[in-house]
C-alpha positions as CSV (number, residue, x, y, z in Angstrom):
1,X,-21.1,-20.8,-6.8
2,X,-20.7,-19.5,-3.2
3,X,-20.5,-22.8,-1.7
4,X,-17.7,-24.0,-4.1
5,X,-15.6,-20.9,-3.5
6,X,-16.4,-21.7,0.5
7,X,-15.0,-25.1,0.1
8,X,-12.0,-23.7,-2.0
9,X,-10.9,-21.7,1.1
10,X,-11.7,-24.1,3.5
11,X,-8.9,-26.7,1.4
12,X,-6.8,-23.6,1.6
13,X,-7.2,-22.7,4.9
14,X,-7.0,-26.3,6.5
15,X,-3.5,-26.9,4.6
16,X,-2.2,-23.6,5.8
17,X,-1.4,-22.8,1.9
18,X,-2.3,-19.3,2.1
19,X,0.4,-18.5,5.1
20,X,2.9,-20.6,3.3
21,X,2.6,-19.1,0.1
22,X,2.9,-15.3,1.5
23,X,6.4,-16.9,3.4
24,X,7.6,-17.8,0.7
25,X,6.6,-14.4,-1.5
26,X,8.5,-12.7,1.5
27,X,11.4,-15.0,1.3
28,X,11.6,-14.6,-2.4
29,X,11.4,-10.4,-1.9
30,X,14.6,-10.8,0.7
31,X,16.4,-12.8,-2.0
32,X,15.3,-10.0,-4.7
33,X,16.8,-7.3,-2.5
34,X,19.9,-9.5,-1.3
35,X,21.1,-9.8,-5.0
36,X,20.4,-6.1,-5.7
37,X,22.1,-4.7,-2.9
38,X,25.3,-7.2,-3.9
39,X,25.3,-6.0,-7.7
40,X,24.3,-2.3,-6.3
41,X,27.1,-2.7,-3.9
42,X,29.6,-4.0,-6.5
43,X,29.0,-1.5,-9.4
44,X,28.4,1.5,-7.4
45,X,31.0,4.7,-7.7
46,X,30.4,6.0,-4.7
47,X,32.2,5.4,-1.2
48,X,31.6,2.9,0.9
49,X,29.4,4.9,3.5
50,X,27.2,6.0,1.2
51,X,26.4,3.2,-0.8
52,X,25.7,1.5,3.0
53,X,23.3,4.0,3.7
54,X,21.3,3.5,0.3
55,X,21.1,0.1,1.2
56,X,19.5,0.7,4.4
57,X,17.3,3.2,3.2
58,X,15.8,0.6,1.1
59,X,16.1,-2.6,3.0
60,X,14.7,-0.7,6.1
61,X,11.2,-1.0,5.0
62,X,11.7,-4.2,4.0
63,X,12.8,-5.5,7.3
64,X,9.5,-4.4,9.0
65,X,7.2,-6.3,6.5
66,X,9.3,-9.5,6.9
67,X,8.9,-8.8,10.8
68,X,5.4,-8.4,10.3
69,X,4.7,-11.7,8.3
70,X,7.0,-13.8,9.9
71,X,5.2,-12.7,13.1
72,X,1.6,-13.7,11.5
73,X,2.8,-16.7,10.2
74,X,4.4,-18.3,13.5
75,X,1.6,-17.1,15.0
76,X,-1.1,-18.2,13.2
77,X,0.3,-21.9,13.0
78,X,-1.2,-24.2,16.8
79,X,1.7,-25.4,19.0
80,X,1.2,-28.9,19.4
């Protein structure tokens, strides 16, 4: 069982598939938060200030976590 589930990983880690799939989970976060903050943005009653600072309350965070895997991803990938 162990040595199938160490081959597994080794096909995943030789393709790079686990780094590609958590770019893509990022990716698909930022597009997530994109269309909320457009339809939050749209429908919202309050001024404009306000509504830019909810935003960036909540994108904030965000930003720092795509930082952080984009980071890991260039960076675990060899320059050739």
């Amino acid at each position: 069982m162990i040595s199938t589930l160490t081959r597994v990983w080794d096909w995943i880690d030789k393709r790079d598939i686990d780094k590609h799939l958590l770019s893509m989970a990022v990716f698909y976060g930022t597009a997530k938060q994109v269309t909320w903050a457009m339809a939050f943005a749209a429908a919202s009653p309050r001024p404009g200030l306000e509504v830019a600072a909810i935003i960036a309350a909540v994108t904030g965070p965000y930003a720092a976590l795509q930082a952080a895997a984009l980071k890991f991803y260039f960076e675990s990938r060899p320059t050739q």
